[in-house]
Structure formats: C-alpha cells, structure tokens
N, C-alpha and C positions, 0 to 999 in steps of 0.2 A: 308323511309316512311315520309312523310311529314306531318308535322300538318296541321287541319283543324279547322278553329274557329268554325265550328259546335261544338263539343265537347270540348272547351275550355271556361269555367266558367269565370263569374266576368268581360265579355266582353273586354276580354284582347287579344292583335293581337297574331299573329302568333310567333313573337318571343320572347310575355312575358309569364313569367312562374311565379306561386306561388303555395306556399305550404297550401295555407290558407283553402282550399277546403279539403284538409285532415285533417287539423287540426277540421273543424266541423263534418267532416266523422268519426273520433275515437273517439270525443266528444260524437257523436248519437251513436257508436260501444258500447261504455264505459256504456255508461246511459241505452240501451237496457238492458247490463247482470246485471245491477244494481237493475235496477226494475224487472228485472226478480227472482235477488237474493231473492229480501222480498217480491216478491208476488206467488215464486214458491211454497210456504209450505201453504199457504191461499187457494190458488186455487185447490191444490192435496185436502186436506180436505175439500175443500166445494164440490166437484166432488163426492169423499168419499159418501158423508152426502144426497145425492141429490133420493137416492136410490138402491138397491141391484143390478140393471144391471149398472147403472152407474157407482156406486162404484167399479163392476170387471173391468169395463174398465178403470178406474182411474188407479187400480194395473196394468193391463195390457200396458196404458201406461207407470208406471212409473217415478214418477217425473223428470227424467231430461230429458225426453222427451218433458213434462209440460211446463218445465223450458226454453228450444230450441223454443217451440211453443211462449213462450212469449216474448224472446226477438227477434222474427222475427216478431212480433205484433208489437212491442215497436218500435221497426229501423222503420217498413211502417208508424205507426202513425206522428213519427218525420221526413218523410221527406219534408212536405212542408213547415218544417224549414228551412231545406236541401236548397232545392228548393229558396224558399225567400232569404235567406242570398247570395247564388249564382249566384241570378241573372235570374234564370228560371225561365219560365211561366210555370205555369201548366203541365200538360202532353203533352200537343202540343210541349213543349222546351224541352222534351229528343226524339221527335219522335215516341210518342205512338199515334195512331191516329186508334178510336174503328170501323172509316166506313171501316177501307180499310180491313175488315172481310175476304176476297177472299185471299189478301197476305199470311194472317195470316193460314189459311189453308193449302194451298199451301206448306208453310215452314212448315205443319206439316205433311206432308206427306215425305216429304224431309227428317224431323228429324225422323219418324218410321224407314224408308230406310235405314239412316246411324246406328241408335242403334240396328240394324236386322244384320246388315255388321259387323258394330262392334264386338256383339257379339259371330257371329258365328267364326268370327276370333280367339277371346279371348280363344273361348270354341276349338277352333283345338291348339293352344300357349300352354295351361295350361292341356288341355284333360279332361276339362268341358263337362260337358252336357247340355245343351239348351230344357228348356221344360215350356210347359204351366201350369201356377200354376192352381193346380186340381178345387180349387173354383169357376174361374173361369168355368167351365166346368157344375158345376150346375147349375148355376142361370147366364147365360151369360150377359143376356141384363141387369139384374141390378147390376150386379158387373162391367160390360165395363162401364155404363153411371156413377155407382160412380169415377169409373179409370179415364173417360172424365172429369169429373167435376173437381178433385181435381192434374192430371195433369194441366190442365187449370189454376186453382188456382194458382198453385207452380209456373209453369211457367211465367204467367202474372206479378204476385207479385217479385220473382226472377227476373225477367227482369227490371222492373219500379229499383231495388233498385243495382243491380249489375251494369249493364250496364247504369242504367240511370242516378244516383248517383258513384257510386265508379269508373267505367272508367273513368267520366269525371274527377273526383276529384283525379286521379293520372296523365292523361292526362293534364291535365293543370300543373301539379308540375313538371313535368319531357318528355323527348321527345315520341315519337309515342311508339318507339318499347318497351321501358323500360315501359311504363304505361301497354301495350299491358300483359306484362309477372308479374308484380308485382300486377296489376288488379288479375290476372288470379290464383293468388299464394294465396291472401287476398281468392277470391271466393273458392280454394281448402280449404283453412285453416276454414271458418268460415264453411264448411259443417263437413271435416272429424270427429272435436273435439267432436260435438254431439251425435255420438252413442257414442264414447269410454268414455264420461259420465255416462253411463248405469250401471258402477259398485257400482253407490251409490244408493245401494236397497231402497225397497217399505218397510223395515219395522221400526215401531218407527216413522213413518212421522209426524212430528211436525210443527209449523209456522215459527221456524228456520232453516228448513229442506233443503228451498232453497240456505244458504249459503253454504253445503255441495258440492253443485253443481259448485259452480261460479271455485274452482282451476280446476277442471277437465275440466269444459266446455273453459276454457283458456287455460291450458298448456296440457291436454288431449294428442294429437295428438304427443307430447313430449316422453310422458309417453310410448306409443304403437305403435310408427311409422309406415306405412303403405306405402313402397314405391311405389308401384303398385297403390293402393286405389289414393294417393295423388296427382300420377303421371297421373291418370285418371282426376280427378277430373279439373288439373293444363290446361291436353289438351283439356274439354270440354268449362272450359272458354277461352280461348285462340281461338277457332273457333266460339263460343259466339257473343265475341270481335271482330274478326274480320267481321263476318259478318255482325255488328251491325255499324264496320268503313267503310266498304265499301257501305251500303247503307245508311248509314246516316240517318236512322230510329231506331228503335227498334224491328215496326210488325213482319220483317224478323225472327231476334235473338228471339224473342218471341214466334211465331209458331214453328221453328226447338227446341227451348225447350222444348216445348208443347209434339211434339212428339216424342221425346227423351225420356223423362219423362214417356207417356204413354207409350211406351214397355218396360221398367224397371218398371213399375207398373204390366204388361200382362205374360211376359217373365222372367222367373228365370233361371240362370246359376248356376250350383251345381259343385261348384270345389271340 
C-alpha cells in the first residue's frame, strides 16, 4: 500500500514520516480522561440534584458511563487544536464535506446490510439469537428517530475524530499498512475499556468519585479481556480505515458507521 499525502499531516511528502501527530493525539488522549477524572463526580451529582426523573437516570447511567461521555466531549472539543497544530483546515482537510448528504446515505445503507450479515453470522458461529429489542415494538417511530439521531451522532463524531485525527496521526508516523492496524487497535482499545468501567458503583458518589474511574477506564480492558469483543471492535475499524483510504473522504466511513451503529442500536444478539 502506498502512502497518500492526503492523510499525511504537517504537509510532509510521501516519504517523510513523524511521530509529532501522536505525540498531540495522546496529549488530547491524556487531557480528555483527566478532565473527565475531576469533572466526572461534579457532573453525576449535579444530574443527581436536577430532579427525581433525572436523578434515576443519573443512577441508571452510572458514573463511568458519565465519566466515557465526558472524555469523548473533551477529545471533540480539543480537536481544532488537533487540527491547527497539524496543519488542517477545518473539516473540509479530513474530508468531511455536510452537502454530499446522498453519499452519506448511501453508505448507510451499506453499513445496515453489513451489521444484518454480520450478525446473523455471529448468531449461527456462537448459536445466538438475533431479535428485535421488544421497545422498539411499542413506540417504533419514536424510539427508530431517537436510534437515527444518536447513531447519527456516534457516528459523525466517531468519524471527525478516529478517522480524521487518529488515522492520520499514525499514518504519518509510520507506513500505510501498520497505521491501517494500530489506528484500528487505538479505536478497539478506547471503546472496549468503557463498559468494563461499570464496576465502580453508583453508591457513596462524591466530587472525588471520578478519580475512581480513571485505572479502569485505562487498564480496564487488562483487567477482563475480551477476545472476540476486541477482535470485533479491531475488524470494524480496519474496514472503517479502509474505506475512509480508498476514498479519500470521510462521508463514506461516516454513513457505513451511521448504519452499523443503527442496527446495533435496532437489533440485539443474545448469546
């Protein structure tokens, strides 16, 4: 595979490489779960305090859930640091481009298709069962448009900072294929660790509460390893990535997550 100075930062040719694009990628990595550390126990308790249905779902989330939600805040706010120190314009310099809306579709039809294949696979491998979550079932049209929305969400956000930050920032350090798989490994590793955070209960939640959270949401994935989980996780970015190299945009990798996303939101597998 050959490099492409489309996704080679710092406007450096094809056969220079630097590490300097990771170095501000673990820098934003770092400073996310930091501020998440001392703002994860503030935020559970003002949730709390807010009233008795908000307060259940405060518990309901969880604070390291909380905790997950804020340093995936904290990375999107810092990256048109990202962005500025690297050398990128805007969203127009990773390839996200809001008119070509029909692409973006398009590949999300694509990504229902493949997590439909996917699964039914999975569910014959392991002798899962494949079913539609019953909620769904009640209230379709407002539980699908919330599923749209916040696939949408994940997806779009997810794309701007995986593929439009962290590919290039190992692509430029190292060659096509090796950025290709250690991109891909970084995307496995920062989703797995967040549930298996879930073990530091809702009770006693204090404004210290979030540092509770920071070794698990790090070495987590250590703790409970999940070979299958990881190995999933390792092969969605990796196709991701790829499609995100071959068209030299984002929209693509963007909508095929979009609808990936939405039938893992629609569709439950019960192993």
């Amino acid at each position: 595979m050959e490099r492409d100075r489309t996704f080679i930062l710092f406007r450096l040719g094809e056969n220079e490489y630097s590490a300097k694009g990771l170095l501000y990628l673990f820098t934003l990595f770092f400073g996310a779960l930091l501020i998440a550390t001392v703002l994860a126990g503030p935020v559970y308790l003002a949730l709390s305090g807010l009233g008795e249905a908000m307060a259940q779902r405060a518990v309901g989330w969880g604070i390291s859930k909380i905790y997950g939600r804020i340093v995936l805040v904290a990375a999107l706010l810092a990256l048109p640091f990202f962005f500025k120190k690297c050398g990128i314009k805007g969203l127009a310099g990773v390839g996200c481009n809001p008119r070509h809306i029909k692409t973006v579709l398009k590949w999300a039809c694509i990504g229902l298709l493949f997590a439909v294949i996917f699964m039914k696979i999975e569910a014959l491998l392991f002798g899962a069962e494949v079913m539609f979550i019953p909620a769904l079932a009640v209230s379709p049209i407002k539980k699908l448009s919330k599923f749209v929305l916040c696939a949408a969400v994940v997806g779009t956000f997810e794309e701007i900072l995986f593929r439009g930050a962290v590919l290039r920032a190992f692509y430029t350090a190292c060659n096509p294929t090796l950025a290709l798989i250690t991109s891909s490994i970084f995307f496995a590793y920062t989703h797995i660790k967040v549930p298996l955070a879930a073990h530091v209960n809702s009770e006693n939640i204090g404004m210290l509460s979030g540092f509770r959270c920071f070794t698990p949401m790090l070495f987590g994935f250590v703790y409970e390893f999940k070979i299958w989980q990881f190995a999933k996780l390792v092969l969605f970015g990796i196709i991701l990535a790829l499609i995100t190299l071959k068209n030299k945009s984002l929209n693509q990798a963007m909508g095929f997550h979009i609808g990936t996303v939405l039938m893992l939101f629609t569709i439950k597998i019960l192993v």
